[in-house]
Backbone bond lengths (Angstrom), bond angles and torsions (degrees), N, CA, C in turn:
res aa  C-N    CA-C-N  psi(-1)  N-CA   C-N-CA  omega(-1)  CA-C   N-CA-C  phi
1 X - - - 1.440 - - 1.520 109.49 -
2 X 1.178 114.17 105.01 1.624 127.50 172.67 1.883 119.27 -61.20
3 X 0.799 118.44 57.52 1.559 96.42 -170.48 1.309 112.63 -124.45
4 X 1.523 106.45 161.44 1.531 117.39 -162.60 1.359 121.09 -62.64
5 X 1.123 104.70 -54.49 1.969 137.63 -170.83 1.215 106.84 -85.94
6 X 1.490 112.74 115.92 0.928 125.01 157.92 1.393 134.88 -127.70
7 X 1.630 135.72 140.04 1.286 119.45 -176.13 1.588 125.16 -54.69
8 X 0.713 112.90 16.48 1.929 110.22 165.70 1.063 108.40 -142.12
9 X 1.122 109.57 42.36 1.532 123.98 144.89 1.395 126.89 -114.27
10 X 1.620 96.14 -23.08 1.982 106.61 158.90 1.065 126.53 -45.23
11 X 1.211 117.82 148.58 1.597 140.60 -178.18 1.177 97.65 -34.76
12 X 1.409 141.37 165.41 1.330 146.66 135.24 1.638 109.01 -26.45
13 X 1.458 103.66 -73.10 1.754 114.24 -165.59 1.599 104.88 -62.94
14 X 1.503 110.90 -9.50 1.879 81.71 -171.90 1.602 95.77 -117.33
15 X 1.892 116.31 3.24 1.174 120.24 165.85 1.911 101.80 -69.45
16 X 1.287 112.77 -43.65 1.520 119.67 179.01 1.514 103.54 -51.86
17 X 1.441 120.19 -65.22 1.314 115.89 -154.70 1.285 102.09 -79.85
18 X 1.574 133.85 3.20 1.442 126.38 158.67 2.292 108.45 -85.04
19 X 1.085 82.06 -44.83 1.495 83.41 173.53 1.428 123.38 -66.50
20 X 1.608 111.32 -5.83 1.605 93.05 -176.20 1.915 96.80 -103.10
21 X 1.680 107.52 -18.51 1.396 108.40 175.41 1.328 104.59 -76.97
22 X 1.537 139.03 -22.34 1.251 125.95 -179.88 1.825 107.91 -79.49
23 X 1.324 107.09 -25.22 1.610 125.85 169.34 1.940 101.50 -57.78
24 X 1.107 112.58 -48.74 1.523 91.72 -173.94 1.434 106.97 -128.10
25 X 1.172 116.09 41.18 1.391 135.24 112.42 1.789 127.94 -47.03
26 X 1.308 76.69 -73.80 1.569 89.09 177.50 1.128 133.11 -52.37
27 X 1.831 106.06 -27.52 1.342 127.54 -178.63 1.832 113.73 -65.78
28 X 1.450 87.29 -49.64 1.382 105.19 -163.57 1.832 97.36 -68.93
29 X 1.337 87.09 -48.32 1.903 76.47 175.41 1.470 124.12 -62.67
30 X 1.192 96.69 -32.91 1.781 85.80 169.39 1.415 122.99 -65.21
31 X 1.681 110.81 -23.16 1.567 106.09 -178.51 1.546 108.56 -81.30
32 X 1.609 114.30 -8.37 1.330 122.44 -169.15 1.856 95.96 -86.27
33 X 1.262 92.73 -56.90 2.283 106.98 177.00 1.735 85.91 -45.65
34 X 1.643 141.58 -73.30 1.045 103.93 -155.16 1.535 128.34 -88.48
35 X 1.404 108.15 15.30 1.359 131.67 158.88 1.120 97.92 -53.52
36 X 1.280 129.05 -106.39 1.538 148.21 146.66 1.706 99.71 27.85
37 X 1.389 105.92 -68.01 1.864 100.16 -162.56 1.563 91.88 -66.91
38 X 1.211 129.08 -42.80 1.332 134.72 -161.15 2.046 102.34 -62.07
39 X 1.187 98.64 -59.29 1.426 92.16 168.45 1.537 151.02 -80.54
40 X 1.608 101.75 -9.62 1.645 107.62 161.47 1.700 113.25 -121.36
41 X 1.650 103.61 -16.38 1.793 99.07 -161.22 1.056 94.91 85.02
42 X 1.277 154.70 23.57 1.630 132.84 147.47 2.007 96.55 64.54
43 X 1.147 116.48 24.48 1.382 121.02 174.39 1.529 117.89 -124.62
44 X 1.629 125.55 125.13 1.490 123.41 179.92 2.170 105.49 -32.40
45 X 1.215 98.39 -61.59 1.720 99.07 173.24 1.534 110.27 -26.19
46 X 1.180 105.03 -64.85 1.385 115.42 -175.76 1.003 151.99 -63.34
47 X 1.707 98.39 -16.07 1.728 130.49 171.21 1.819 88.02 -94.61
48 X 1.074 141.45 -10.93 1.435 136.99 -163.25 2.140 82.38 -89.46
49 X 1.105 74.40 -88.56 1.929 98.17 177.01 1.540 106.96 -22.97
50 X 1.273 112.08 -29.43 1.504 96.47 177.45 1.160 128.13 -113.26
51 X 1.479 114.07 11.80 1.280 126.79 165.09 1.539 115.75 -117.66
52 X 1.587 121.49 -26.67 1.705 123.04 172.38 1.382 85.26 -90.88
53 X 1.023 154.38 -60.75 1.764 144.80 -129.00 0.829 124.52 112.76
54 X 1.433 109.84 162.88 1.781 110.56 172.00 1.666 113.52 -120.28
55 X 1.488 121.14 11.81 1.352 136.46 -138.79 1.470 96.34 -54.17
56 X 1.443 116.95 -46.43 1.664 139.38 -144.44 1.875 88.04 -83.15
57 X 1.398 113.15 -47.94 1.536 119.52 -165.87 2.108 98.47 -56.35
58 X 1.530 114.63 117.77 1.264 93.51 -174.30 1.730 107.15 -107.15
59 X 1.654 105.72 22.42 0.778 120.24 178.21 1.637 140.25 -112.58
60 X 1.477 94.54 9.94 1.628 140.23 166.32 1.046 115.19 -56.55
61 X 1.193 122.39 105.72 1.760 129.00 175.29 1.623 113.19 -56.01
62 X 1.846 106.86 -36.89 1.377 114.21 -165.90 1.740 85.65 -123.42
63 X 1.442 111.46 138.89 1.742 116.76 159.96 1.572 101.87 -89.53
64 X 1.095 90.21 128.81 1.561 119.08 162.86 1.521 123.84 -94.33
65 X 1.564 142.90 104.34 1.243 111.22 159.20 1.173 124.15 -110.42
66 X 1.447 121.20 157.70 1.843 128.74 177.76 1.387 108.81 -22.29
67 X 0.592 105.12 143.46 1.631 117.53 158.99 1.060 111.02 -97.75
68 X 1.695 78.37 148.01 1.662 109.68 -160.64 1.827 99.76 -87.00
69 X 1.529 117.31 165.13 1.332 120.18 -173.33 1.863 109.90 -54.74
70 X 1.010 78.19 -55.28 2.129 94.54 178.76 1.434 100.04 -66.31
71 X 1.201 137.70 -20.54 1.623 116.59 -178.78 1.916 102.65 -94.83
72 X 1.470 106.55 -17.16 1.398 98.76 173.54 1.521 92.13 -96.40
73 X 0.901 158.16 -52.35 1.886 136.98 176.81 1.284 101.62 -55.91
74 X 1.025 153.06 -17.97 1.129 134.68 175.76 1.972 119.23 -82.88
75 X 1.621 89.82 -44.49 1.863 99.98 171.29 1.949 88.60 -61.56
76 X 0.607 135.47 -48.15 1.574 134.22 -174.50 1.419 106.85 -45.06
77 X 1.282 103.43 -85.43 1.070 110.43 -169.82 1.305 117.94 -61.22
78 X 1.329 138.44 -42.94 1.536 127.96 149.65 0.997 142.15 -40.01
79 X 1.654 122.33 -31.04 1.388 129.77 145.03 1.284 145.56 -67.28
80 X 1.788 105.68 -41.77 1.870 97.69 144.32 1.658 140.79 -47.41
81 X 1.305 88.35 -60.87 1.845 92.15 164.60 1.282 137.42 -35.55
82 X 1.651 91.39 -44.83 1.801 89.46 -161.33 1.931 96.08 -96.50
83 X 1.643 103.99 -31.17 1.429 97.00 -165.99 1.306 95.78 -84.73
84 X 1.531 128.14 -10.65 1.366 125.30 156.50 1.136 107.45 -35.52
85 X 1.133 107.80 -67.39 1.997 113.11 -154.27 1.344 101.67 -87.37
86 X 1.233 123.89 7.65 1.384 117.04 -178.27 1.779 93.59 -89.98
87 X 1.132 105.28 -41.65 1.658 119.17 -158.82 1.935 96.54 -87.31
88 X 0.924 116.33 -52.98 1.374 104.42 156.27 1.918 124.05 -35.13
89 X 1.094 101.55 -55.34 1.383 109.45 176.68 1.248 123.13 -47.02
90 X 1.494 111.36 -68.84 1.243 137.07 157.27 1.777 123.74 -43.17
91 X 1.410 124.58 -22.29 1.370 119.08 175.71 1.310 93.38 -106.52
92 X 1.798 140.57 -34.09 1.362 112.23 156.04 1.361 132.31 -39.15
93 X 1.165 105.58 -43.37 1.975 107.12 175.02 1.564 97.33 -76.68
94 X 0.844 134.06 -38.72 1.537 110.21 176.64 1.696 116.31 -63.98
95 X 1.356 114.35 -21.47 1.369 95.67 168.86 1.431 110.20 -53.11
96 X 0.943 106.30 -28.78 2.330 99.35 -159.34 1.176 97.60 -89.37
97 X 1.327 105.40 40.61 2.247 102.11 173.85 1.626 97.68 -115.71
98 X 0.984 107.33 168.98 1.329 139.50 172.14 1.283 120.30 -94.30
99 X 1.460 109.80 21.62 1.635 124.91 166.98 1.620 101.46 -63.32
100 X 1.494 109.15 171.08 1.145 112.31 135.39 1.269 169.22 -68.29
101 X 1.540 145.68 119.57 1.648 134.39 -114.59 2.493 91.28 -65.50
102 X 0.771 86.73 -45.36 2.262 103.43 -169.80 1.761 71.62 -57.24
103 X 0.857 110.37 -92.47 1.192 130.92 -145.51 1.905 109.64 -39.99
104 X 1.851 110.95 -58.42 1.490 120.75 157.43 1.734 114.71 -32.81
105 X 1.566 118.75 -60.52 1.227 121.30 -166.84 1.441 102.41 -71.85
106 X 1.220 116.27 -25.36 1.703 103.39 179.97 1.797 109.01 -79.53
107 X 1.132 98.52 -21.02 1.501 100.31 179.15 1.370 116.49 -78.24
108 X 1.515 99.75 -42.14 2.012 93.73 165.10 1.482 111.23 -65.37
109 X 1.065 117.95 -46.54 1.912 119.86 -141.24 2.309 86.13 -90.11
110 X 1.257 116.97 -21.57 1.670 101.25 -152.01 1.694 90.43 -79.83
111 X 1.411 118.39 -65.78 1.869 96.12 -179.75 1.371 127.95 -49.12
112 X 0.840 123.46 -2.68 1.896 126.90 -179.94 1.689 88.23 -84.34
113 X 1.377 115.44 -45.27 1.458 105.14 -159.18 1.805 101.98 -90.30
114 X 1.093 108.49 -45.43 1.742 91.28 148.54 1.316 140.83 -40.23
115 X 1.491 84.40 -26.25 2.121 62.93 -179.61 1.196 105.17 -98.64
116 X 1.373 119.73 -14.41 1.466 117.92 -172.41 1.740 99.03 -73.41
117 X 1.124 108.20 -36.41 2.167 108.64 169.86 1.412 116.20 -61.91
118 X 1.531 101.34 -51.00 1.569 104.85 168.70 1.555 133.13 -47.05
119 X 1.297 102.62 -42.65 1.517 106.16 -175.59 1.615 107.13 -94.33
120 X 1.292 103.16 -29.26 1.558 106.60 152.24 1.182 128.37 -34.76
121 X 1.108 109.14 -88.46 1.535 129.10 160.17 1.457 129.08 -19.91
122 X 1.565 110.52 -34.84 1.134 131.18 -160.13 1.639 91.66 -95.57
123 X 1.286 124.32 -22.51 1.445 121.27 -159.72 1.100 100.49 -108.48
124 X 1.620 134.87 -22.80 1.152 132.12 137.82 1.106 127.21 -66.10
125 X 1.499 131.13 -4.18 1.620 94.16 153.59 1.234 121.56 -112.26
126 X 1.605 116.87 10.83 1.268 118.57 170.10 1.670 107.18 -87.87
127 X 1.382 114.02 -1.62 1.760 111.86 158.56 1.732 114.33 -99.92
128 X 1.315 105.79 21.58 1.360 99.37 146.05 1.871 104.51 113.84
129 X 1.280 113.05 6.10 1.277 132.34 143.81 1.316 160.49 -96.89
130 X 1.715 94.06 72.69 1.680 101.23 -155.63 1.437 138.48 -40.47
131 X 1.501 99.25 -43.46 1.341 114.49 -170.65 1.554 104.92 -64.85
132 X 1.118 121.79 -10.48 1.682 112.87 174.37 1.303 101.43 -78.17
133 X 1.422 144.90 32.79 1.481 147.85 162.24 1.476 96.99 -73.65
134 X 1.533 112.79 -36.82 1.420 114.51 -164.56 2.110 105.15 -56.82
135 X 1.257 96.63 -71.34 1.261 117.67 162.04 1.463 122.37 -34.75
136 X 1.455 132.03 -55.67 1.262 108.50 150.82 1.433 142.44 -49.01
137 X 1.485 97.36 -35.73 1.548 105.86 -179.45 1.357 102.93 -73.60
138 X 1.467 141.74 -64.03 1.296 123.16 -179.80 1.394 119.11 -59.20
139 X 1.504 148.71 -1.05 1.083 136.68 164.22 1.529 113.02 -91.69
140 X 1.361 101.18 -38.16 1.467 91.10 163.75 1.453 136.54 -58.08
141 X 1.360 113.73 -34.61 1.082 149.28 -178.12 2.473 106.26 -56.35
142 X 1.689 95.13 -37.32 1.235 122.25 174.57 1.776 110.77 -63.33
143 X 1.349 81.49 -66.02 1.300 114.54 -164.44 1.351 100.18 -50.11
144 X 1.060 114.08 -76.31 1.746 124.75 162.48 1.553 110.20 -25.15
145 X 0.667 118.40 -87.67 2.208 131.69 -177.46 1.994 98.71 -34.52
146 X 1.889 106.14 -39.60 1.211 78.78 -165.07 1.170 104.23 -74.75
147 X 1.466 113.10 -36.11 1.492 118.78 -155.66 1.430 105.64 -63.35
148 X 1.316 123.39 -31.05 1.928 125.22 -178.97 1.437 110.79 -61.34
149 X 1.802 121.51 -37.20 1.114 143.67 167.39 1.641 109.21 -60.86
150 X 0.942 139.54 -69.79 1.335 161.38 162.64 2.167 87.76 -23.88
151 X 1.510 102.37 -61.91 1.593 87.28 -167.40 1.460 115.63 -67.66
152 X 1.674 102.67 -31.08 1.044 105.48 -174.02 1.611 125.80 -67.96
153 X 1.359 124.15 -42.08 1.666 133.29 149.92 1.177 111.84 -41.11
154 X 1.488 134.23 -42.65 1.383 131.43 152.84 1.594 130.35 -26.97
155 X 1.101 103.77 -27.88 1.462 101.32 -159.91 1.689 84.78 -140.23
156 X 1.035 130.93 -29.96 1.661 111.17 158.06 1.863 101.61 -62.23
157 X 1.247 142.41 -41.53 0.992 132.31 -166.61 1.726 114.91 -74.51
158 X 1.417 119.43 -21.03 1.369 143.53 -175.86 1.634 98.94 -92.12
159 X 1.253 114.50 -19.33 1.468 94.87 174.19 1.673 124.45 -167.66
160 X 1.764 101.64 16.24 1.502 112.41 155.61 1.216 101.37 -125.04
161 X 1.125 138.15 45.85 1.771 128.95 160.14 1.256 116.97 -121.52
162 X 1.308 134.01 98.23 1.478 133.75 145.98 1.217 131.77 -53.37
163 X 1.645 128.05 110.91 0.788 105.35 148.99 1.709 101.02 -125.66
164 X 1.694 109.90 -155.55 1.463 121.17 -167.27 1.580 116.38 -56.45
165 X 1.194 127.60 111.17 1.101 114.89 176.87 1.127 110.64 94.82
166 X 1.676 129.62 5.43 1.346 122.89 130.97 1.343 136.65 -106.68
167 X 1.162 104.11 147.32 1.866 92.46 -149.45 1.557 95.56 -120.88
């Protein structure tokens, strides 16, 4: 991909006001990642348990119950939308890097398609197909790594890349 524009070539002020939204981005996802460990363990079991229950387990420190239809359309639908447009956002500004062309497009286009597997996945096995825990957990698992990567080249590219004519 040949192109002119690139983010470190922006102004000072609109290199800032991308770096302080990629700053609490990052923030917020980390308070979301240790959400996440807190409610499954970062383990397929654990993404199961916190969306079917734990009612039967009498050996559960924390009770869990199933979720109800509206609390899984709702985790749905609140998580496509917003991490939609978060991840949209975020792989538009990665076009204007100085990545590589394979490498750039997988970084825009791969969390959009994770989450759409993830929450997929997730809605099939809370209709009664467990083993797709597996499948959520490794796409999420994607999805996550790229997108931290994705912010992080963001903001190395906004403010450790020289090239001509930025000074």
């Amino acid at each position: 991909m040949n192109w002119a524009f690139y983010l470190c070539n922006l102004p000072k002020e609109i290199k800032l006001l991308i770096f302080f939204f990629l700053f609490a981005l990052l923030f917020g996802y980390s308070a979301s990642i240790t959400l996440l460990i807190n409610q499954t363990g970062v383990s397929p079991n654990g993404i199961e348990e916190n969306y079917l229950g734990n009612e039967e387990n009498e050996a559960a420190q924390t009770i869990k119950f199933h979720k109800s239809k509206f609390e899984m359309l709702t985790t749905i639908h609140s998580h496509i939308f917003t991490l939609g447009l978060i991840f949209f956002i975020t792989g538009f500004l990665a076009y204007f890097t100085h990545l590589p062309g394979k490498f750039k497009v997988f970084l825009m286009i791969e969390p959009l398609i994770s989450l759409v597997i993830s929450f997929g996945s997730l809605l099939i096995m809370w209709l009664g197909w467990p083993s797709f825990k597996y499948l959520t957990y490794l796409s999420g698992g994607l999805m996550h790594t790229t997108f931290v990567i994705t912010l992080l080249l963001l903001i190395r590219e906004l403010f450790f890349l020289r090239t001509e004519g930025n000074v």
